[in-house]
C-alpha distance (Angstrom), angle and dihedral (degrees) to the residues before:
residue distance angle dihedral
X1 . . .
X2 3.66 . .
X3 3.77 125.8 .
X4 3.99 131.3 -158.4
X5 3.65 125.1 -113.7
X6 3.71 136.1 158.7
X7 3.65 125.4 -125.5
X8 4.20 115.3 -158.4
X9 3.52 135.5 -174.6
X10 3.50 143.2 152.1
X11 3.95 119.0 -132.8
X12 4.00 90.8 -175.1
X13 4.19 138.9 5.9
X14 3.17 120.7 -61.8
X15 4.22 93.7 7.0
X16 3.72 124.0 104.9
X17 3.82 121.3 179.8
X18 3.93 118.6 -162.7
X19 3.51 130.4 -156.6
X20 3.38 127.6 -167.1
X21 3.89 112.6 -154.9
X22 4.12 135.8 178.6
X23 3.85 104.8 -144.8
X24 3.95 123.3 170.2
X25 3.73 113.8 -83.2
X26 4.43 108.9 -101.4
X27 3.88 83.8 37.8
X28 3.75 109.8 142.0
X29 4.02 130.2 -147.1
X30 3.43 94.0 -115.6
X31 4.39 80.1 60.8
X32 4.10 93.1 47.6
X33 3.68 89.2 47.1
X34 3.77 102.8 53.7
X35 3.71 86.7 54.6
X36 4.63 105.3 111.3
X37 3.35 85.1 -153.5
X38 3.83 107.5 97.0
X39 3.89 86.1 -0.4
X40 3.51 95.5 74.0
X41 4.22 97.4 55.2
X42 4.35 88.5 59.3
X43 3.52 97.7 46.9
X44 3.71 94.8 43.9
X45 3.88 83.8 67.7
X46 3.78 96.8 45.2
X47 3.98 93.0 -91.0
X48 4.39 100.6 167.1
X49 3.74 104.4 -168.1
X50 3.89 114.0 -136.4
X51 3.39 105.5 -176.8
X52 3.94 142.8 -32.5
X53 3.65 136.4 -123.8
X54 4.12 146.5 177.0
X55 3.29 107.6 -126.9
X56 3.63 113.4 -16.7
X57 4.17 83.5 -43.8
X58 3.49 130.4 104.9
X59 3.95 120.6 -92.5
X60 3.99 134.7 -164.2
X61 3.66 112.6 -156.6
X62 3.57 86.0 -112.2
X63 3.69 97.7 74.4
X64 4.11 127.8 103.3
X65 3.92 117.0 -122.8
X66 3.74 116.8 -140.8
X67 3.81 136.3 -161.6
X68 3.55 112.9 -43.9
X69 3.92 101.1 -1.8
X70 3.71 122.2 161.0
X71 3.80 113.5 -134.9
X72 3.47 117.0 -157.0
X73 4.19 125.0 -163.1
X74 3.76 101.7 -162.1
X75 4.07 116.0 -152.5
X76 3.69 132.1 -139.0
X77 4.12 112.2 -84.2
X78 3.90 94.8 -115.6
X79 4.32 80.0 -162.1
X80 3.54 131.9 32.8
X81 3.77 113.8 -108.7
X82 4.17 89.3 -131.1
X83 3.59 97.3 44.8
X84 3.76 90.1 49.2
X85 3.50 95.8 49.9
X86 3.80 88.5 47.5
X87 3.61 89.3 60.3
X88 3.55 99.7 48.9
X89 3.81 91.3 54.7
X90 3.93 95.5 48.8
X91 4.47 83.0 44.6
X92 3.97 91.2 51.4
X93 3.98 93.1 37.6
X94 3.95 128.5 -142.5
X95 4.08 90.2 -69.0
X96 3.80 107.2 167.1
X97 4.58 79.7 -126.2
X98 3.43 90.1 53.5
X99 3.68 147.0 89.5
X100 3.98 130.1 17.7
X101 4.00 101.6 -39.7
X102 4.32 95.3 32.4
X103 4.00 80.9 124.0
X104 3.84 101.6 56.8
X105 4.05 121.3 163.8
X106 3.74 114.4 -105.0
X107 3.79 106.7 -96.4
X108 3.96 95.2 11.5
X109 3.76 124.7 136.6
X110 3.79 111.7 -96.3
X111 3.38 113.1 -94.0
X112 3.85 96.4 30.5
């Protein structure tokens, strides 16, 4: 009997592709990923897959899908979350309207 899942990924920022798939029930992720089929598009653009998860939560390839479960195939970071934020705060400069607490409450703390 075959069950329906959903494998996502995104081969580039701000892209996500979905798939919707019917695999056999007891099928595992380590099955659903060694099928070419929607594989073989990702990695024909350079797509290096760093990990895999169900629903936002981590996933060894040893673990069985169920009805409706989301299957995620996480990419490399091609930039380091801290270094890009770094760089975003030296590009927009340390304006008294900018950054994360430009709209402070009158007669609150700094930083709050």
């Amino acid at each position: 009997m075959a069950i329906s899942i959903v494998v996502a990924y995104s081969p580039r920022a701000r892209e996500v592709v979905e798939m919707p798939l019917k695999v056999e029930r007891g099928c595992t992720v380590g099955q659903v990923l060694q099928c070419a089929d929607f594989l073989a598009q990702p990695l024909a653009v350079g797509f290096e897959v760093a990990g895999f998860g169900v629903w936002g939560r981590k996933a060894s390839k040893s673990d069985v899908l169920q009805e409706h479960d989301r299957l995620e195939i996480y990419r490399a970071l091609t930039v380091d979350p801290k270094v890009a934020r770094r760089e975003r705060f030296v590009k927009q400069g340390a304006k008294k309207a900018a950054g994360l607490f430009a709209n402070r409450r009158i007669g609150a703390k700094a930083g709050y």
